[in-house]
C-alpha positions as CSV (number, residue, x, y, z in Angstrom):
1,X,0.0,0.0,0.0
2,X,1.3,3.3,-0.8
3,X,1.3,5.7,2.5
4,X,2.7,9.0,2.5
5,X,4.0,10.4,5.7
6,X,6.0,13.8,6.0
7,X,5.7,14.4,2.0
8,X,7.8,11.0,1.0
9,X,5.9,8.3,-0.2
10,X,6.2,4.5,1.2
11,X,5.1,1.5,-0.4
12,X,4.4,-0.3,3.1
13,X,2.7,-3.9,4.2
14,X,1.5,-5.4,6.9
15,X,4.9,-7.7,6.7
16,X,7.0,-4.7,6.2
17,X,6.6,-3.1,8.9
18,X,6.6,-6.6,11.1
19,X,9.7,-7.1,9.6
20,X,11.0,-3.3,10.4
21,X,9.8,-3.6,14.2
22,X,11.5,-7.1,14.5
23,X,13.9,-7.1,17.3
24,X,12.5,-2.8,18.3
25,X,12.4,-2.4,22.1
26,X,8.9,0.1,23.1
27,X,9.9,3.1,24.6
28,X,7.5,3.7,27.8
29,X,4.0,4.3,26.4
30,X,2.8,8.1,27.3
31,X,0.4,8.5,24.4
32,X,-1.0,7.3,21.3
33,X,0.1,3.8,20.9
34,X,0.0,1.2,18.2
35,X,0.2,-2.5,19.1
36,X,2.6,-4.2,16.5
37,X,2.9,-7.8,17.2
38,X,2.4,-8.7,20.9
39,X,4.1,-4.6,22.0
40,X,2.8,-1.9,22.5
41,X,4.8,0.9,20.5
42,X,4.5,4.8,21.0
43,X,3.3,5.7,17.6
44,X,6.0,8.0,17.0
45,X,8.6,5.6,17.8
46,X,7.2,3.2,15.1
47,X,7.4,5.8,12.3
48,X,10.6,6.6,13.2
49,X,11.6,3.3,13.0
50,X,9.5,2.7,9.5
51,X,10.2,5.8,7.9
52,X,13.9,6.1,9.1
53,X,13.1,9.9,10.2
54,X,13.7,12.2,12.7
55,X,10.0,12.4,14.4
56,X,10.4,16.3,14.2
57,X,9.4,15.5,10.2
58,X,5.8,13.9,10.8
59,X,2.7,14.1,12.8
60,X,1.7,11.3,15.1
61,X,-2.2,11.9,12.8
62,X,-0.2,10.6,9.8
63,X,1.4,7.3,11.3
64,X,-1.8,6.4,13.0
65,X,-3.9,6.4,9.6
66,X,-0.8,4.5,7.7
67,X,-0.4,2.3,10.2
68,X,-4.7,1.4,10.7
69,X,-4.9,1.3,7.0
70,X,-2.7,-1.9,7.0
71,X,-4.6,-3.3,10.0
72,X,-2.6,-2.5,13.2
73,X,-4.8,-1.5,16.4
74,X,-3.9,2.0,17.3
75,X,-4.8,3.3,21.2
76,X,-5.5,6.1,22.8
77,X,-3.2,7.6,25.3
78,X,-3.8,7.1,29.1
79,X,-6.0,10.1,30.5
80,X,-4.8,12.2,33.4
81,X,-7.8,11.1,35.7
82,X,-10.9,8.7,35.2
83,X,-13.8,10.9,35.0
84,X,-15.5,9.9,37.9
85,X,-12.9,10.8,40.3
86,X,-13.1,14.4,39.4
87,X,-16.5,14.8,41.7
88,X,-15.1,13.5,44.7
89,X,-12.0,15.7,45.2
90,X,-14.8,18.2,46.9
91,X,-16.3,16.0,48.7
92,X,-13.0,14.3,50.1
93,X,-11.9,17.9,50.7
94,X,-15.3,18.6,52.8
95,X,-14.5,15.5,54.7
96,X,-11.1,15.7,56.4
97,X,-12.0,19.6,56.6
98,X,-11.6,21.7,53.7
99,X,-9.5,24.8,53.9
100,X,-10.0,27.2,56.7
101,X,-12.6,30.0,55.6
């Protein structure tokens, strides 16, 4: 399949990029990942490694659509906190006190 990431064009398959990632050790996960294989890669460390780029030269946007055009499972990055323990910082605060009025 033909992909184009930072303005070059890539003629890339599902096999290529196995074969590219063979032997790759993830970098800890603190985004958008992409699970190649059994690992979980940071996406901009796989088209780093695909493209042979500096990751200055593309967008994490064009690696992701590559790399779920050829199949891979692409995942969002952890949140900073689950939604539902937003409401009860208040009421924790109200119950050892809160801060002097």
């Amino acid at each position: 399949m033909r992909c184009v990431i930072a303005r070059f064009p890539f003629e890339l398959t599902k096999g290529v990029v196995l074969e590219k990632m063979k032997g790759v050790r993830p970098e800890p996960v603190t985004g958008v990942s992409v699970v190649i294989g059994r690992r979980r890669y940071p996406v901009m460390q796989a088209g780093a490694v695909i493209t042979r780029q500096d990751r200055r030269d593309f967008t994490p946007g064009e690696v992701i659509r590559a790399l779920t055009l050829l199949g891979f499972v692409c995942r969002p990055g952890p949140s900073a906190a689950p939604a539902d323990l937003v409401g009860l910082f208040p009421q924790a605060s109200d119950l050892l006190g809160g801060p002097p009025a």
